[in-house]
DONULUM-680508 format. One record per atom (N, C-alpha, C): chain; atom name; x, y negated, z; residue number from 1; residue in three letters. Coordinates in steps of 0.05 Angstrom, whole numbers, plus 5000, padded with zeros to 4 digits. Each point is the difference from the previous one (the first is absolute). Last residue first. Example, Ala and Ser with C-alpha at 12.3 -4.5 7.8 and 13.67 -1.06 7.14 Angstrom:
// residues 2
<r><chaine>A</chaine><atome>N</atome><x>5257</x><y>5045</y><z>5142</z><num>2</num><residu>Ser</residu></r>
<r><chaine>A</chaine><atome>CA</atome><x>5016</x><y>4976</y><z>5001</z><num>2</num><residu>Ser</residu></r>
<r><chaine>A</chaine><atome>C</atome><x>4985</x><y>4978</y><z>5014</z><num>2</num><residu>Ser</residu></r>
<r><chaine>A</chaine><atome>N</atome><x>5006</x><y>5115</y><z>4999</z><num>1</num><residu>Ala</residu></r>
<r><chaine>A</chaine><atome>CA</atome><x>4982</x><y>4976</y><z>5000</z><num>1</num><residu>Ala</residu></r>
<r><chaine>A</chaine><atome>C</atome><x>5018</x><y>4976</y><z>5000</z><num>1</num><residu>Ala</residu></r>
This chain:
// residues 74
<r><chaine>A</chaine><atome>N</atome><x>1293</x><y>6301</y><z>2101</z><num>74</num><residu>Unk</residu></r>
<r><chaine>A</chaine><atome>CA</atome><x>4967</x><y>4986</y><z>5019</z><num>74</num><residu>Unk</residu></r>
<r><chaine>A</chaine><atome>C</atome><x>5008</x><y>4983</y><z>5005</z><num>74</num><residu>Unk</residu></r>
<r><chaine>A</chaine><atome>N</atome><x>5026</x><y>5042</y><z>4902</z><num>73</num><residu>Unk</residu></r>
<r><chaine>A</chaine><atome>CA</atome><x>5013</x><y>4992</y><z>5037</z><num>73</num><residu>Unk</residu></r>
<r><chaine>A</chaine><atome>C</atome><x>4982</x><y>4994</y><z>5010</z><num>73</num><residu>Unk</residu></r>
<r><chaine>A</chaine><atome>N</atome><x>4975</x><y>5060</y><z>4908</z><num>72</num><residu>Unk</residu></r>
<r><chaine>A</chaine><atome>CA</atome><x>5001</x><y>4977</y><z>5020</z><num>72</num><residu>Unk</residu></r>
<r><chaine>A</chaine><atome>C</atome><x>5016</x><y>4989</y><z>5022</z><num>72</num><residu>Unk</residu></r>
<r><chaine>A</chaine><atome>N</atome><x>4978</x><y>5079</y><z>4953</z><num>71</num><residu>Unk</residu></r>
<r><chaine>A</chaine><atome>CA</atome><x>5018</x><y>4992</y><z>4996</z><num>71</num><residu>Unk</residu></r>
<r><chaine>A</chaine><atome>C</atome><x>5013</x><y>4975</y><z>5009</z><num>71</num><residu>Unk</residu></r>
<r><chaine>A</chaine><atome>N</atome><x>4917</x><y>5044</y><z>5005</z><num>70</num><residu>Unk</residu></r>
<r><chaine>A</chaine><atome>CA</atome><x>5014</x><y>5017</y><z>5023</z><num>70</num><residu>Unk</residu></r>
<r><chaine>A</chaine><atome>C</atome><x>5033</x><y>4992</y><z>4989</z><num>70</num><residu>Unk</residu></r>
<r><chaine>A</chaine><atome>N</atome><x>4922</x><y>4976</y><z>4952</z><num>69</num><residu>Unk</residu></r>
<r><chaine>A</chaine><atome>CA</atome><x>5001</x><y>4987</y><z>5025</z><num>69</num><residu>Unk</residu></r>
<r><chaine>A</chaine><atome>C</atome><x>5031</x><y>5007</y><z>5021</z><num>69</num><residu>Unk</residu></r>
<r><chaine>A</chaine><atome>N</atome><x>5002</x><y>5004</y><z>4890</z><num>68</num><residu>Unk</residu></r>
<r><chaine>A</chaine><atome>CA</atome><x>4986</x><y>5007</y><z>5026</z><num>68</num><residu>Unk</residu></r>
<r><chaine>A</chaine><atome>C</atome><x>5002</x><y>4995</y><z>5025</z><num>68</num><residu>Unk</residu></r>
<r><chaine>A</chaine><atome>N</atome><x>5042</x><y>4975</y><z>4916</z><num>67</num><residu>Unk</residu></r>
<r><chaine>A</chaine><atome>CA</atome><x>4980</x><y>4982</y><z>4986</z><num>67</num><residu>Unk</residu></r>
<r><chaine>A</chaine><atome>C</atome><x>4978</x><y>5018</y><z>5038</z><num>67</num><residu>Unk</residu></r>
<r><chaine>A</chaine><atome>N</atome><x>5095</x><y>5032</y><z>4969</z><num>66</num><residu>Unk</residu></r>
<r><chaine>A</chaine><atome>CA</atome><x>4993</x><y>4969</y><z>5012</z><num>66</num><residu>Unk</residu></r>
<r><chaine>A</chaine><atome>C</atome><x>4977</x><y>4990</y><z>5006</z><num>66</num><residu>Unk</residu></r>
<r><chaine>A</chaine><atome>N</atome><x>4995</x><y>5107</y><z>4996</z><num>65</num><residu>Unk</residu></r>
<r><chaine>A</chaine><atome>CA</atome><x>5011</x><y>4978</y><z>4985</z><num>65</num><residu>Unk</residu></r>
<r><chaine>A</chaine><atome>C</atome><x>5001</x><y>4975</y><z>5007</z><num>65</num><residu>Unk</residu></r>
<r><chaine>A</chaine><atome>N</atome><x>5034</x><y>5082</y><z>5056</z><num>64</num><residu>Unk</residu></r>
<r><chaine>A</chaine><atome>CA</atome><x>4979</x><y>4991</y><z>4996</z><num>64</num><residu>Unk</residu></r>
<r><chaine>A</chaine><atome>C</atome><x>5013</x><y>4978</y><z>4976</z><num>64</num><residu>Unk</residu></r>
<r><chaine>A</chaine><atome>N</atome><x>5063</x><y>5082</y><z>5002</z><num>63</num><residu>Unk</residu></r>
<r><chaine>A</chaine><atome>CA</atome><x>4994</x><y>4977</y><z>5016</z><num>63</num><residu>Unk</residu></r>
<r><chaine>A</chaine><atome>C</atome><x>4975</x><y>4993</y><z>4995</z><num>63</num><residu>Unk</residu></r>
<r><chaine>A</chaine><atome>N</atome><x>5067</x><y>5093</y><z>4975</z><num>62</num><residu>Unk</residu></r>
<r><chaine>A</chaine><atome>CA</atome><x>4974</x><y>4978</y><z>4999</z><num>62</num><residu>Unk</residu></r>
<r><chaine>A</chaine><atome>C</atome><x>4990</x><y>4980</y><z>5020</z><num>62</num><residu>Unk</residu></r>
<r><chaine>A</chaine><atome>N</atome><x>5083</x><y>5049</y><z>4947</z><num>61</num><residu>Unk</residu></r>
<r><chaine>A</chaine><atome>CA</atome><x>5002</x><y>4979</y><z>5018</z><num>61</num><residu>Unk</residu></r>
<r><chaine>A</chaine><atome>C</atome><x>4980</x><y>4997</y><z>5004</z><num>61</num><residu>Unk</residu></r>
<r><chaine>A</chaine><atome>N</atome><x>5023</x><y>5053</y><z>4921</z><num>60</num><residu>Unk</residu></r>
<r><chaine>A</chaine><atome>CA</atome><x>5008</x><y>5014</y><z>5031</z><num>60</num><residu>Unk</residu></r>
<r><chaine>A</chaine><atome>C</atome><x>5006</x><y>4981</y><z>5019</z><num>60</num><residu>Unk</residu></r>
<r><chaine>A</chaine><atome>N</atome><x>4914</x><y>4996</y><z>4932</z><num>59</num><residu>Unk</residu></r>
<r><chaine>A</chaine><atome>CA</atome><x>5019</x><y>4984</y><z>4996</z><num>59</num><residu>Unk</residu></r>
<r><chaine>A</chaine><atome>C</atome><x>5016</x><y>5017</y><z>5027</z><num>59</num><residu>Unk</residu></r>
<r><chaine>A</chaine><atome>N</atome><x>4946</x><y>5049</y><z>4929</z><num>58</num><residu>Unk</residu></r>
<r><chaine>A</chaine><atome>CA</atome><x>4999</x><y>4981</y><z>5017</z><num>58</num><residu>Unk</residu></r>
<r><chaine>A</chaine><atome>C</atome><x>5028</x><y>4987</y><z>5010</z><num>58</num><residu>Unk</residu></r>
<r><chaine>A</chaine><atome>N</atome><x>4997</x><y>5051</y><z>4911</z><num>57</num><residu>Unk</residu></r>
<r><chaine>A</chaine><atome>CA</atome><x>4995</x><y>5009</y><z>5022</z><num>57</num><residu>Unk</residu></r>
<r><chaine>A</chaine><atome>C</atome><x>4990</x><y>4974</y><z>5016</z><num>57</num><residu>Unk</residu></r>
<r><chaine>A</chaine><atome>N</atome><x>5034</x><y>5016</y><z>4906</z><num>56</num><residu>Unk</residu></r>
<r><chaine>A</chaine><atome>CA</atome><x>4972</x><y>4989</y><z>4995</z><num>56</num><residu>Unk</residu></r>
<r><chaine>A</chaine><atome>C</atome><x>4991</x><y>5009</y><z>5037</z><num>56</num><residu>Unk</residu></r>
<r><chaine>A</chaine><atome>N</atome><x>5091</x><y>4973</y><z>4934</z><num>55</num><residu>Unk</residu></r>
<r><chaine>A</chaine><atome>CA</atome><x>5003</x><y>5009</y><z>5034</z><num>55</num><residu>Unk</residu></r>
<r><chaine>A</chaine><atome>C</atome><x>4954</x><y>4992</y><z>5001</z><num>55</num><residu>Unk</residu></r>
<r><chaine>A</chaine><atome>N</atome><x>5061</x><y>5020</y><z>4897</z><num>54</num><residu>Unk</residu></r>
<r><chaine>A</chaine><atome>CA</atome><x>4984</x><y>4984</y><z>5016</z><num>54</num><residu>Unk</residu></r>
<r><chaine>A</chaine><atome>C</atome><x>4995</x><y>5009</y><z>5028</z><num>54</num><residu>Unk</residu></r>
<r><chaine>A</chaine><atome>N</atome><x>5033</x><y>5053</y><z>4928</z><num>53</num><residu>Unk</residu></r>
<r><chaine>A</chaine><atome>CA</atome><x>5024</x><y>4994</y><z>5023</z><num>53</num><residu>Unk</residu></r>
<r><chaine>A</chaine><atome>C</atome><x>4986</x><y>4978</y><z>5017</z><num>53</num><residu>Unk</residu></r>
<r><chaine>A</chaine><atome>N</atome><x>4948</x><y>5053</y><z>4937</z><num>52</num><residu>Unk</residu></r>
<r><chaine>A</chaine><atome>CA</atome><x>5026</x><y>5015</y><z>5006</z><num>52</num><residu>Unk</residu></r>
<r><chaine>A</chaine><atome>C</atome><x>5019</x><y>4987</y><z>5018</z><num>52</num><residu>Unk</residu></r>
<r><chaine>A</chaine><atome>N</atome><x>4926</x><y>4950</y><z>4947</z><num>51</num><residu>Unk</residu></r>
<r><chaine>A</chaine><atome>CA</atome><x>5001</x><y>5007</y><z>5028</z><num>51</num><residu>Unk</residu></r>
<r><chaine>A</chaine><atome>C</atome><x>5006</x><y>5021</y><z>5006</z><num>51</num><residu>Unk</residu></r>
<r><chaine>A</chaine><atome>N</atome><x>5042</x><y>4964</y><z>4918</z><num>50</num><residu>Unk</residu></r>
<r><chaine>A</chaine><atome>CA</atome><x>4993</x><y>4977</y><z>5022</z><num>50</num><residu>Unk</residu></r>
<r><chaine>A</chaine><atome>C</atome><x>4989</x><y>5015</y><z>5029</z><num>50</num><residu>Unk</residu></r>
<r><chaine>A</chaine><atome>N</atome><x>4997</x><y>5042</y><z>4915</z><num>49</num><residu>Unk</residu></r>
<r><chaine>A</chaine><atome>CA</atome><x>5030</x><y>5009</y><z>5012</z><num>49</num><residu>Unk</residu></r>
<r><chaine>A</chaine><atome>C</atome><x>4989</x><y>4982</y><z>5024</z><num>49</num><residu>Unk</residu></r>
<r><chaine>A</chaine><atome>N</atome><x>4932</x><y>4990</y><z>4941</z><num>48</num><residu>Unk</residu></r>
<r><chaine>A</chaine><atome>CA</atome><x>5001</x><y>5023</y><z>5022</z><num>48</num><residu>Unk</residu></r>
<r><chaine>A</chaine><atome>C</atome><x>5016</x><y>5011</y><z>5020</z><num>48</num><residu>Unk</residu></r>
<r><chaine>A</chaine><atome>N</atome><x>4980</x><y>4899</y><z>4961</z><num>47</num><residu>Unk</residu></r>
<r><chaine>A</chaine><atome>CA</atome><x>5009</x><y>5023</y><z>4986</z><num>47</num><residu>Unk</residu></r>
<r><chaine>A</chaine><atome>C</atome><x>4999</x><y>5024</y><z>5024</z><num>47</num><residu>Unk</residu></r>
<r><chaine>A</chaine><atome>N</atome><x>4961</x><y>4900</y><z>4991</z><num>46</num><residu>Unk</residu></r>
<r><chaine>A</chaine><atome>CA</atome><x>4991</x><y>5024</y><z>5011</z><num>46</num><residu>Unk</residu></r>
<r><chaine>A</chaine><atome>C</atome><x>5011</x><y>5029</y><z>4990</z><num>46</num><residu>Unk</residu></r>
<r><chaine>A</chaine><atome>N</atome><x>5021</x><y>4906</y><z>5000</z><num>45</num><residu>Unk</residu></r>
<r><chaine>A</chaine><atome>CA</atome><x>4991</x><y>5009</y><z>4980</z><num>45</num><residu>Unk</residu></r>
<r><chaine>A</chaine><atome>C</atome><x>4986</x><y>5023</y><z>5007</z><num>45</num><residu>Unk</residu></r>
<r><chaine>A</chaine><atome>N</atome><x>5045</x><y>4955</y><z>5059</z><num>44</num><residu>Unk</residu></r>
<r><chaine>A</chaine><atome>CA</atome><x>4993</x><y>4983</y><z>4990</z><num>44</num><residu>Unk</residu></r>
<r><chaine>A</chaine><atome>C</atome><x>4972</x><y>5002</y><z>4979</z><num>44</num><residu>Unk</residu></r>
<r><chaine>A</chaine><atome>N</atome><x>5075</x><y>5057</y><z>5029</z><num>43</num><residu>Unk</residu></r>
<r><chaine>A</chaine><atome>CA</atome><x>4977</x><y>5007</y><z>5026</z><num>43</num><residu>Unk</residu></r>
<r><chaine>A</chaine><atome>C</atome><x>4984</x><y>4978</y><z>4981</z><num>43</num><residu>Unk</residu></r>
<r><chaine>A</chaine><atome>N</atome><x>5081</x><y>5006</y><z>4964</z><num>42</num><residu>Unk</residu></r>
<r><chaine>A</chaine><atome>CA</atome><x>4982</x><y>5023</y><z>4990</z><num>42</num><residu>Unk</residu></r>
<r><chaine>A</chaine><atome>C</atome><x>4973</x><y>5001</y><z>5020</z><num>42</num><residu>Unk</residu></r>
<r><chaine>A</chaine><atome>N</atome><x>5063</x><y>4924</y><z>5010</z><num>41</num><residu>Unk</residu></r>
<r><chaine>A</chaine><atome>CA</atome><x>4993</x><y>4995</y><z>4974</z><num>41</num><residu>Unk</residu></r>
<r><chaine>A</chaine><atome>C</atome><x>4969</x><y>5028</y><z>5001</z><num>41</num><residu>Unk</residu></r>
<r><chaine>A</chaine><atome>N</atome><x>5058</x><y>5009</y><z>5069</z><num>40</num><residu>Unk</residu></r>
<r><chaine>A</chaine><atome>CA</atome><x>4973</x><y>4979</y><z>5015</z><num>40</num><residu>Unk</residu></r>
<r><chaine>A</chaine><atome>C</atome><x>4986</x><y>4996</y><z>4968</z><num>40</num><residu>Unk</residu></r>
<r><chaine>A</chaine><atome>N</atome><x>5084</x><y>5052</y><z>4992</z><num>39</num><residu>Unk</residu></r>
<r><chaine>A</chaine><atome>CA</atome><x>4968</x><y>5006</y><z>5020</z><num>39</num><residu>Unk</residu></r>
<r><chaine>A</chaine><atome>C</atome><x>4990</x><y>4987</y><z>5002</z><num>39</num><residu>Unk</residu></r>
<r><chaine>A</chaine><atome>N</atome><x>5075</x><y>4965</y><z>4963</z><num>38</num><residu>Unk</residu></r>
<r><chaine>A</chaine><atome>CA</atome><x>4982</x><y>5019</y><z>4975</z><num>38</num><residu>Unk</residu></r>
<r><chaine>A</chaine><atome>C</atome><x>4981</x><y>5015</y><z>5027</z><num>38</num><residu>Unk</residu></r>
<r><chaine>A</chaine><atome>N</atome><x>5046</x><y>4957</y><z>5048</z><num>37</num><residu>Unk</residu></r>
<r><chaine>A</chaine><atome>CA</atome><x>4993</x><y>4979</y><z>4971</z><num>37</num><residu>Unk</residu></r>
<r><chaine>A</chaine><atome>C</atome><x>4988</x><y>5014</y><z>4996</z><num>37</num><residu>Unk</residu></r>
<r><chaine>A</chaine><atome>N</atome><x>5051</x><y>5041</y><z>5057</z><num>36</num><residu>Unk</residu></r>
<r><chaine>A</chaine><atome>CA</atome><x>4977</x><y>4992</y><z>5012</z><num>36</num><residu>Unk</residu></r>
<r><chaine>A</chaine><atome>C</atome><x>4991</x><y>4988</y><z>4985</z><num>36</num><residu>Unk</residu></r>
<r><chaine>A</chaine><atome>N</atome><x>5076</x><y>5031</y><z>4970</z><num>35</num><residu>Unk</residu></r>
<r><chaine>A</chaine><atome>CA</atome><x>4985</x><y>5023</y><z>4999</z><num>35</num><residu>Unk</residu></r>
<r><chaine>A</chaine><atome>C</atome><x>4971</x><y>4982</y><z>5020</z><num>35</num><residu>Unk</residu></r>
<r><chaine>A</chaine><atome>N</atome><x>5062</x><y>4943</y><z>4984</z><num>34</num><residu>Unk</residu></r>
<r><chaine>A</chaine><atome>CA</atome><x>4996</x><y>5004</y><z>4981</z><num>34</num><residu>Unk</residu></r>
<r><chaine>A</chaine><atome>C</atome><x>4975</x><y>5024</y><z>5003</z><num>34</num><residu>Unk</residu></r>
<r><chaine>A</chaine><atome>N</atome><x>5054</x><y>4981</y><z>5075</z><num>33</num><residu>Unk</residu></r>
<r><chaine>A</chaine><atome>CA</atome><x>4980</x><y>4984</y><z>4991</z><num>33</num><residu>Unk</residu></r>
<r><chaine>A</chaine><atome>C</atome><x>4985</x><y>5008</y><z>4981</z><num>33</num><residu>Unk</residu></r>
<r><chaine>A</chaine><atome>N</atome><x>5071</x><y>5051</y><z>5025</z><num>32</num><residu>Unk</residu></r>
<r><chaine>A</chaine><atome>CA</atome><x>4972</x><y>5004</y><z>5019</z><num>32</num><residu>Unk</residu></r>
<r><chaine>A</chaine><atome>C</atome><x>4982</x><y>4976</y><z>4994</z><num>32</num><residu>Unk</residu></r>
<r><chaine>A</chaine><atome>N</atome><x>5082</x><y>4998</y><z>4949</z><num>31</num><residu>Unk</residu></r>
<r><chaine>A</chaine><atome>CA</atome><x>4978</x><y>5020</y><z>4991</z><num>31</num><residu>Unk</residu></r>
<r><chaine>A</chaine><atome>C</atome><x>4991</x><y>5007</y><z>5015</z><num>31</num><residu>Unk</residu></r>
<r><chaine>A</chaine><atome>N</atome><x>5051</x><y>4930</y><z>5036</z><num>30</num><residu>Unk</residu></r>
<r><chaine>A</chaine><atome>CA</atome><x>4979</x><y>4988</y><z>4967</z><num>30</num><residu>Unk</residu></r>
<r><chaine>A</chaine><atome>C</atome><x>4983</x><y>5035</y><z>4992</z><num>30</num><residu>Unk</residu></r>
<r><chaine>A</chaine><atome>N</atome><x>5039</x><y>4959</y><z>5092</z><num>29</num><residu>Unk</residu></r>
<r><chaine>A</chaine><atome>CA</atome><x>5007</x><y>5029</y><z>4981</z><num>29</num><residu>Unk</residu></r>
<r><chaine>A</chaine><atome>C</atome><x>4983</x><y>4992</y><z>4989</z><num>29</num><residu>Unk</residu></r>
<r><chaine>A</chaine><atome>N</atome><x>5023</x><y>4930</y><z>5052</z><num>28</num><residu>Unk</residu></r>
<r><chaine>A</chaine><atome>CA</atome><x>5018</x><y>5014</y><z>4999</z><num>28</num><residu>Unk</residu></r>
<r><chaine>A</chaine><atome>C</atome><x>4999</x><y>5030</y><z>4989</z><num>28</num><residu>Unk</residu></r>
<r><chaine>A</chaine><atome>N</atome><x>4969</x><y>4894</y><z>4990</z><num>27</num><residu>Unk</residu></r>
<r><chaine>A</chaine><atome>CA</atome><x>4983</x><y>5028</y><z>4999</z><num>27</num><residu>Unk</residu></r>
<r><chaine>A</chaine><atome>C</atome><x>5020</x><y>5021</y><z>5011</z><num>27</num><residu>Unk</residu></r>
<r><chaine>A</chaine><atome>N</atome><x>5019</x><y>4908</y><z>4993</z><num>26</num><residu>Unk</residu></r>
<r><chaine>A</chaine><atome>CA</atome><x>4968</x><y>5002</y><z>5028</z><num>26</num><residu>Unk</residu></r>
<r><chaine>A</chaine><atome>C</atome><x>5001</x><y>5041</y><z>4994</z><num>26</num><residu>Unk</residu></r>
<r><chaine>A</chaine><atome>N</atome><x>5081</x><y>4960</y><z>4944</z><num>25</num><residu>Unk</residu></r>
<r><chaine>A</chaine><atome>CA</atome><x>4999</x><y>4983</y><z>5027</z><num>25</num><residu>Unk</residu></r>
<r><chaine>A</chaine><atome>C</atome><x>4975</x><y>5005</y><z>5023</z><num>25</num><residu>Unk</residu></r>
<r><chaine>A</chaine><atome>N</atome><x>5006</x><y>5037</y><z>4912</z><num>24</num><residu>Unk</residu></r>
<r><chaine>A</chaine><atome>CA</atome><x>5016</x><y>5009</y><z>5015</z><num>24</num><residu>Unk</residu></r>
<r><chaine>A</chaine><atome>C</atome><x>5006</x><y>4993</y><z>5028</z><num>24</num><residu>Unk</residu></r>
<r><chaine>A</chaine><atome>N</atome><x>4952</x><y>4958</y><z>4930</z><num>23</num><residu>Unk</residu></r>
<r><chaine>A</chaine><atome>CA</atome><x>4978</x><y>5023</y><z>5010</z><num>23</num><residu>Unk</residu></r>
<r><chaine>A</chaine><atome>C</atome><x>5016</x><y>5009</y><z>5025</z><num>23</num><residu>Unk</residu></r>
<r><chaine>A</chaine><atome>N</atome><x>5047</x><y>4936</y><z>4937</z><num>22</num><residu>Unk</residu></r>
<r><chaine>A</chaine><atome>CA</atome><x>4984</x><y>4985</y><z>5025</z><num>22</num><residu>Unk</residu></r>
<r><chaine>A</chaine><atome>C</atome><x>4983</x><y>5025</y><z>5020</z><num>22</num><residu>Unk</residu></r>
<r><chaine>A</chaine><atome>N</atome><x>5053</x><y>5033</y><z>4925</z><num>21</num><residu>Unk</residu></r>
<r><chaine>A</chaine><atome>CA</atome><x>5018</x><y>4985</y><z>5013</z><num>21</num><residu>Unk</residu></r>
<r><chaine>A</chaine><atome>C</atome><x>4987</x><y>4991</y><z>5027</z><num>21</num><residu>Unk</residu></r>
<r><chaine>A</chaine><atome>N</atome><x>4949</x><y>5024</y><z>4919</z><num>20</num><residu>Unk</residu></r>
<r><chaine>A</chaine><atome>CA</atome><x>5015</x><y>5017</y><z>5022</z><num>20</num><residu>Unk</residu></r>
<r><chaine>A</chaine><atome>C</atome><x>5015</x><y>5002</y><z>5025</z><num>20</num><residu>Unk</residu></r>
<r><chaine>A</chaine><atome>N</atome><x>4969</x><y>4932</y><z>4937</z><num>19</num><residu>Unk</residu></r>
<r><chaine>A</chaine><atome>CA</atome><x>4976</x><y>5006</y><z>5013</z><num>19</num><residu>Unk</residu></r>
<r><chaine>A</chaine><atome>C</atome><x>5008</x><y>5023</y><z>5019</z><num>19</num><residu>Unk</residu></r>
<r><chaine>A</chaine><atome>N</atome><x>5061</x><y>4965</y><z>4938</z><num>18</num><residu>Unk</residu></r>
<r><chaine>A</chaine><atome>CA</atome><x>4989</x><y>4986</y><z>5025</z><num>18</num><residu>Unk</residu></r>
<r><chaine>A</chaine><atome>C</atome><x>4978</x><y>5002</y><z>5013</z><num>18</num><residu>Unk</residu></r>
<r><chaine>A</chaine><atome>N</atome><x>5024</x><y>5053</y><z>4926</z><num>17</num><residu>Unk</residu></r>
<r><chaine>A</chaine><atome>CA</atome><x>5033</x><y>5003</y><z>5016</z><num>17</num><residu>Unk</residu></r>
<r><chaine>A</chaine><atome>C</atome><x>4991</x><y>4978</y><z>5032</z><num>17</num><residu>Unk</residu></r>
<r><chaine>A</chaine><atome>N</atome><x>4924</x><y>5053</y><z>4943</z><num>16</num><residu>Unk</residu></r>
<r><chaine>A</chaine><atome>CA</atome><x>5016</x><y>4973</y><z>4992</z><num>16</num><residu>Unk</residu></r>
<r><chaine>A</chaine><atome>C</atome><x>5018</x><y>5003</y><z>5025</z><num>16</num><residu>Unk</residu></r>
<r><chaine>A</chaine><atome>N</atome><x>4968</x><y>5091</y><z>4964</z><num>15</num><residu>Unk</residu></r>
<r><chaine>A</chaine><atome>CA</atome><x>4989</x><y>4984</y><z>5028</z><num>15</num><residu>Unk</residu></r>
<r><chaine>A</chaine><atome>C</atome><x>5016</x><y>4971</y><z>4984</z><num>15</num><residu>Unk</residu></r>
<r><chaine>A</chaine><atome>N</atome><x>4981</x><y>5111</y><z>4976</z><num>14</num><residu>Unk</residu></r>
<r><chaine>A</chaine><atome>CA</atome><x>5017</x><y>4971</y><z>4984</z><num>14</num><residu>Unk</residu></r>
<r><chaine>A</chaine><atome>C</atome><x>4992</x><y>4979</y><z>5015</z><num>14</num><residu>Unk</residu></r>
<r><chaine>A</chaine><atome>N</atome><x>4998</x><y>5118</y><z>5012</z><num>13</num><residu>Unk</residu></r>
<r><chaine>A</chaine><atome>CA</atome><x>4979</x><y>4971</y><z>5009</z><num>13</num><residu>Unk</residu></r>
<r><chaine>A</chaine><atome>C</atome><x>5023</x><y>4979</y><z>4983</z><num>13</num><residu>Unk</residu></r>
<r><chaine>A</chaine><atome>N</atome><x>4997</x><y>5120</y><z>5016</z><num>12</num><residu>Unk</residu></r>
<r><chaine>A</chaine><atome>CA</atome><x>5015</x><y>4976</y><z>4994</z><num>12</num><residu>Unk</residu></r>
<r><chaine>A</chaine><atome>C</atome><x>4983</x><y>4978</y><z>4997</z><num>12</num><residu>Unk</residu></r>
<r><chaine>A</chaine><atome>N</atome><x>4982</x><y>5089</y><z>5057</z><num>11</num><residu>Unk</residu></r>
<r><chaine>A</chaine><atome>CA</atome><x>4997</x><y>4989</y><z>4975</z><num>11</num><residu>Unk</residu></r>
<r><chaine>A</chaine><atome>C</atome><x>5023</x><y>4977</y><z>4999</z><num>11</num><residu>Unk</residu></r>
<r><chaine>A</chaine><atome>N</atome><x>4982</x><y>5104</y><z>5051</z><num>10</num><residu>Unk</residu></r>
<r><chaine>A</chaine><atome>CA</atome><x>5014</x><y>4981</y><z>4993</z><num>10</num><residu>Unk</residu></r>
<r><chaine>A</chaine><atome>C</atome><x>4996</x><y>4983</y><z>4979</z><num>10</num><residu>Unk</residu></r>
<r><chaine>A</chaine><atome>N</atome><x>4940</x><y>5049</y><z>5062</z><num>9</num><residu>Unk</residu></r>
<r><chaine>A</chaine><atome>CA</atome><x>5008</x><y>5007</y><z>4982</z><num>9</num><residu>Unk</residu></r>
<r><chaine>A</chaine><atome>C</atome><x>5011</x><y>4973</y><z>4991</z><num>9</num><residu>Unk</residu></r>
<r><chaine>A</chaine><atome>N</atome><x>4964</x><y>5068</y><z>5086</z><num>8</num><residu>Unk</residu></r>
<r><chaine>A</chaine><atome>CA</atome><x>5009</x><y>4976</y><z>4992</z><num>8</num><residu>Unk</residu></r>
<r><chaine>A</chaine><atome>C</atome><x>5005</x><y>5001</y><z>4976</z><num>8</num><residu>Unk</residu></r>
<r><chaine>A</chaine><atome>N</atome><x>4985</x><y>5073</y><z>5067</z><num>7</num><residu>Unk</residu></r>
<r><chaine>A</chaine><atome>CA</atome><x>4969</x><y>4986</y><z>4994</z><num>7</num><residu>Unk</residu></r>
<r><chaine>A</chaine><atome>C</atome><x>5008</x><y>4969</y><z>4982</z><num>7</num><residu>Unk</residu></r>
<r><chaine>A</chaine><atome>N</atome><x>5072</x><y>5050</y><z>5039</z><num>6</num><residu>Unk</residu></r>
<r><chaine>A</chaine><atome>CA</atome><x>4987</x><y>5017</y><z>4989</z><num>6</num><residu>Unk</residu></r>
<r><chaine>A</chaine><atome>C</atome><x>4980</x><y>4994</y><z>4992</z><num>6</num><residu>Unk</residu></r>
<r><chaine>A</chaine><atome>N</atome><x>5073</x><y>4961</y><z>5053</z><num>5</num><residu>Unk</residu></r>
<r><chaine>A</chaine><atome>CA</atome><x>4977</x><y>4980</y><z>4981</z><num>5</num><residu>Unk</residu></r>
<r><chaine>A</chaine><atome>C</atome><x>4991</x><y>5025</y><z>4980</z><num>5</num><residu>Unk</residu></r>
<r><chaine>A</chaine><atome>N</atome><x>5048</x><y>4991</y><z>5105</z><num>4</num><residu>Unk</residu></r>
<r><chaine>A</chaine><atome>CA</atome><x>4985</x><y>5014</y><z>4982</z><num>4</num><residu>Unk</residu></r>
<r><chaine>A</chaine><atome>C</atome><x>4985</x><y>4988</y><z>4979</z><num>4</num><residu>Unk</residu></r>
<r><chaine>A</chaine><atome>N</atome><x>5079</x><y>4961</y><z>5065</z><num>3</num><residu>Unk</residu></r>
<r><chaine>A</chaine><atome>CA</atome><x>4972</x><y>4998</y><z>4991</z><num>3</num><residu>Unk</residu></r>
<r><chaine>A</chaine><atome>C</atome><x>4988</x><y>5018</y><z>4980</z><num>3</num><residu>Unk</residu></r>
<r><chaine>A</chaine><atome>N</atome><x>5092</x><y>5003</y><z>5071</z><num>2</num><residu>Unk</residu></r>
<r><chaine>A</chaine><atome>CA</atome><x>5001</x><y>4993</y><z>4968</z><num>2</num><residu>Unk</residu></r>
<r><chaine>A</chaine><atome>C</atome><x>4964</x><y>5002</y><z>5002</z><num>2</num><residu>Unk</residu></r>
<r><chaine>A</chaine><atome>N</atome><x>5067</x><y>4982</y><z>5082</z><num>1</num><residu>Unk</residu></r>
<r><chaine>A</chaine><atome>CA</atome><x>4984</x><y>5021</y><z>4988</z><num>1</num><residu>Unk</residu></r>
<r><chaine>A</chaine><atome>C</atome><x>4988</x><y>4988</y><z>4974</z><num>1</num><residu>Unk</residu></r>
């Protein structure tokens, strides 16, 4: 099944041939990276787009914090 990129926009990038090369090896989708770069850059800054996609909910795992008793082993 083919990925809806209706919300996408095709760019072109110039990357050093070895830096690419090496990314390829840990990163396996450079433009889900990339697109996570420039977010954290725009959250950084406080751009508006930024908290449009920022996850600002609780956490969907809540555990006590380390630091509480009830986390403790007895």
């Amino acid at each position: 099944m083919v990925k809806s990129n209706s919300n996408k926009k095709s760019v072109k990038i110039y990357l050093n041939k070895r830096l690419y090369e090496a990314s390829r090896q840990i990163i396996p989708n450079l433009s889900h990276f990339v697109e996570t770069k420039i977010l954290e850059v725009l959250y950084a800054l406080n751009h508006p787009v930024a908290k449009e996609f920022i996850w600002t909910g609780g956490d969907l795992n809540p555990r006590p914090l380390a630091c509480q008793a009830s986390a403790l082993p007895n």
